[in-house]
Every structure is written in C-alpha cells, then in structure tokens.
C-alpha positions in Angstrom: 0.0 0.0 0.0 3.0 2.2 0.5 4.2 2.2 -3.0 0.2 2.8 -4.2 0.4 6.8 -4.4 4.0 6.7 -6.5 2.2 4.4 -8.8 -0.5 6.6 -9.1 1.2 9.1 -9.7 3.7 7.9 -12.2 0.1 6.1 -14.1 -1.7 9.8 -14.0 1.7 11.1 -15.8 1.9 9.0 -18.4 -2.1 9.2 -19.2 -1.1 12.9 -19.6 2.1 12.1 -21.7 0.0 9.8 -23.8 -2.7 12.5 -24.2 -0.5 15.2 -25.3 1.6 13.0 -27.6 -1.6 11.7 -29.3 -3.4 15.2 -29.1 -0.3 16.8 -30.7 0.4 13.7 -33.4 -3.2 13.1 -34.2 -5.0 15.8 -33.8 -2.8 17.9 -36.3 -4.1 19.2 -40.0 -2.2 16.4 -40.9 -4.6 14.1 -40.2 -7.9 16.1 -39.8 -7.6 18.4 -42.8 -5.9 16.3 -45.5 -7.4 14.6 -47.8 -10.7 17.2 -47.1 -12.8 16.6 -50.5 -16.5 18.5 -50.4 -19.0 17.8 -52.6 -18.9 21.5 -55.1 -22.1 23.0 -55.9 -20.9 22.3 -60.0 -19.0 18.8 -61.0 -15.9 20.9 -62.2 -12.9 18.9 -62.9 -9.8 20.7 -63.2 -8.4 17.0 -64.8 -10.8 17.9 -67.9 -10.0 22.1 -67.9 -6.4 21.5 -66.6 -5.4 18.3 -67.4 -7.0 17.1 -70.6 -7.9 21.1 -72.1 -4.5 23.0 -70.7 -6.1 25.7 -69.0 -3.2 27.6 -67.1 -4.5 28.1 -63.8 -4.5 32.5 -64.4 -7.5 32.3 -67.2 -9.6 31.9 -63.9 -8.2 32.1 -60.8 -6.9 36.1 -61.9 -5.1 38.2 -60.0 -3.3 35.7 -58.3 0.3 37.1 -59.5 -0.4 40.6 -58.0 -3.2 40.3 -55.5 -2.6 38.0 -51.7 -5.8 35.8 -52.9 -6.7 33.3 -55.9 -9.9 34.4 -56.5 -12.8 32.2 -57.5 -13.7 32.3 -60.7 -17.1 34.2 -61.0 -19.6 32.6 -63.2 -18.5 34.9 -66.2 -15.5 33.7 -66.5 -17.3 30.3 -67.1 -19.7 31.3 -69.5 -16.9 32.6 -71.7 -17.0 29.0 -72.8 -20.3 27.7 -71.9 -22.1 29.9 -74.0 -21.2 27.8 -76.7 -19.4 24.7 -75.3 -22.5 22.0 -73.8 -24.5 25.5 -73.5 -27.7 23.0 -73.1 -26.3 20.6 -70.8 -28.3 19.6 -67.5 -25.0 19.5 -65.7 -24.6 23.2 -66.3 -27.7 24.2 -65.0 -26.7 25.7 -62.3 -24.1 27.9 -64.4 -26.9 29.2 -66.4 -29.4 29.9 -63.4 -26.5 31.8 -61.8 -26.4 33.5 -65.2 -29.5 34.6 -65.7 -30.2 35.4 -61.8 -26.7 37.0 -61.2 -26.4 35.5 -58.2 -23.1 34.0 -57.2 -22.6 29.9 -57.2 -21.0 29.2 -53.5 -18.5 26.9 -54.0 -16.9 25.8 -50.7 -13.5 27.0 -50.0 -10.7 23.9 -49.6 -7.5 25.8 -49.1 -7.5 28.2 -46.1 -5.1 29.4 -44.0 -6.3 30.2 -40.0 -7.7 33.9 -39.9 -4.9 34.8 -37.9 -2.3 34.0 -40.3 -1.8 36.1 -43.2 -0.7 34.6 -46.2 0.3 36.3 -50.0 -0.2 34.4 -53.1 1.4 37.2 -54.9 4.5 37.1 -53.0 5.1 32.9 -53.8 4.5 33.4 -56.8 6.3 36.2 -57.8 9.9 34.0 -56.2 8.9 31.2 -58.5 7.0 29.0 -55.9 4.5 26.7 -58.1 1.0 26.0 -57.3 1.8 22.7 -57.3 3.6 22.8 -54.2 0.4 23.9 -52.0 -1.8 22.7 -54.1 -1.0 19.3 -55.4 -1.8 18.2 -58.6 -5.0 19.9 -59.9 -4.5 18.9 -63.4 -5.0 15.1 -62.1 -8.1 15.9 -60.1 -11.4 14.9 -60.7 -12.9 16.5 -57.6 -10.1 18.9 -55.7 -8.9 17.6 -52.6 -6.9 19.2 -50.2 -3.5 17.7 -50.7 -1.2 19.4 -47.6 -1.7 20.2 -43.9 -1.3 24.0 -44.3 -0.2 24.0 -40.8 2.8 26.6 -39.2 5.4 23.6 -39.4 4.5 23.1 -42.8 4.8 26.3 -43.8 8.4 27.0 -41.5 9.6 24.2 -43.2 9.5 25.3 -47.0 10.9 29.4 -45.5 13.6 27.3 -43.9 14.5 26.1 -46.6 12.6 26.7 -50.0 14.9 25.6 -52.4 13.3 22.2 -53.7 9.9 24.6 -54.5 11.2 27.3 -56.6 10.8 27.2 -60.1 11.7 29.1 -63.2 8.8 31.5 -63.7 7.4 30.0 -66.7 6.9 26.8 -64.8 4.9 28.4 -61.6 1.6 26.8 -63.0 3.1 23.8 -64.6 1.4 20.2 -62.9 3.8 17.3 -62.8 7.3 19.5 -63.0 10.3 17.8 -61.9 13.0 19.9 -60.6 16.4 19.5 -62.4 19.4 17.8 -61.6 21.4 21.2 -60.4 18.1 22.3 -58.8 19.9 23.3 -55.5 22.3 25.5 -57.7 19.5 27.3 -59.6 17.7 28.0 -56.1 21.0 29.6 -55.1 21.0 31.8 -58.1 17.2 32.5 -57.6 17.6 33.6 -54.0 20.5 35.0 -54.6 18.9 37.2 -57.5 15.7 38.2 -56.0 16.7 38.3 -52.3 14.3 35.6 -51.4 14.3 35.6 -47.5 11.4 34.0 -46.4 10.0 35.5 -43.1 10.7 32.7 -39.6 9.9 35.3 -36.9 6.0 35.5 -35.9 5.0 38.8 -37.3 6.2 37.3 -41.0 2.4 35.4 -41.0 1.0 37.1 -37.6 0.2 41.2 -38.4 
C-alpha cells in the first residue's frame, strides 16, 4: 500500500504524456484536414479544364500574381466558354441559373489558411513557388482535394528552406514539373537574385 500513491502518480503522468503526444500527433491538420474533398455546388474537374484542355490556372483564378488571394472564378468567367461549349447541358444548369439570376454559385472553399495567419499568393509566386507545391496536382483531379496540412510547421519548413519549390517563372503553373538535376544551384542563383528571405519570426504570417 505504500508504494500505491508513486504508482498513481507515475500512471496519471503518463495518461497525460499519452494524451498530449496523441493530441499533438493526431489531432494535427495532418490528419484532420488532408485529404478534405467536399461535394462542389458544379461537378468541375480541373483534370478535364487543366489536365486534358490546358487551362493555365490564371484564365480563372486572376489576379493571383499581384493580389494576396486566388480568386474564384465568377460565373463569367465560365460562361466565356459555356455559352457555346455544352450551353444545353443539364450539368450546367446551375451555371446558367447563376447567369441569368446573377447570383453568385457558392462553391466551398478547400485551401485556407487560419484567420490569424496572413498569407500572400502574390508574394510565392512572384519568387517562383509553383502552385503545385500547395496545391497538389490539380490537373490530375477529378474532384479537388486538399492535398497538404497547411499547418505553421509546414509552412516553417519550406521558408527554412525553399529551395526544392522554386521554379523558373514560366513553370509556376506547370502540374507534374520535376526539378532538375542542379536544382539546389538554380535555387541559389534564384535567392541569390531576387533576395528571397522568407519570413521565420511570428510577425512574418501574424500582423
């Protein structure tokens, strides 16, 4: 009976232990966010319009190189080709209601970053980081999943070291790219050249 209340004691700490260990490993956007795949207002697949058609990803997410969002595409930019492309199909229904009505489709949002973190598309893309390294690979994507955490240790871990994610600019949008053989050396020369230092200190994402 003497030895009951260290054994009690060392039990309660490792029930603690445990639980932050399996909170931290489990409960991380790792494992709850990835893989996140909602059912879109529209059937759009990006492996038809990117994939199969070659749709660069500016014709309708615009702005994206100057402005810190992607935009949605608003339901003009769809009927640039719908009003001749399957302009009668039931599929598209929706499309031409929105049309007619002017009302906005609500398509639900995949890729967001906490509203406490602040986060610039313009300023990625501008040093050569492709969509493809947030995003995945659209252009193989029937229904758009989301394909990385998004979490701070992610992030840290590309500013720490963002060499294996920056492209030549021509390539930002490219799905599938393979980085060279001398990529390290051309990340050197692209730092070098446009004095990438990505931000590590909390006001970098936290304003």
């Amino acid at each position: 009976m003497n030895k009951l209340p260290g054994i009690v004691t060392m039990g309660a700490i490792l029930i603690v232990v445990s639980s932050v260990l399996g909170i931290w490993y489990w409960w991380s956007p790792l494992f709850t966010d990835v893989g996140y795949m909602p059912l879109q207002p529209l059937p759009y697949s990006h492996a038809l319009h990117v994939g199969k058609l070659g749709l660069d990803c500016r014709y309708c997410h615009t702005g994206v190189e100057t402005s810190a969002v992607a935009m949605v595409p608003p339901t003009q930019t769809c009927m640039n080709c719908h009003t001749l492309i399957k302009a009668d199909s039931p599929k598209l229904a929706l499309l031409r209601a929105s049309w007619n009505s002017k009302i906005p489709i609500h398509w639900l949002r995949i890729h967001k970053v906490p509203d406490y973190a602040y986060f610039d598309h313009s300023a990625h893309l501008r040093v050569g980081v492709g969509c493809e390294s947030c995003h995945g690979n659209i252009a193989a994507m029937e229904v758009v999943e989301l394909k990385e955490p998004l979490s701070m240790s992610w992030c840290l871990d590309c500013h720490r070291d963002p060499s294996l994610h920056l492209r030549p600019h021509d390539q930002i949008t490219t799905m599938g790219w393979v980085p060279p053989a001398n990529q390290r050396e051309f990340a050197e020369q692209q730092i070098k050249a446009l004095h990438i230092n990505p931000p590590q200190k909390c006001s970098g994402c936290h304003r």
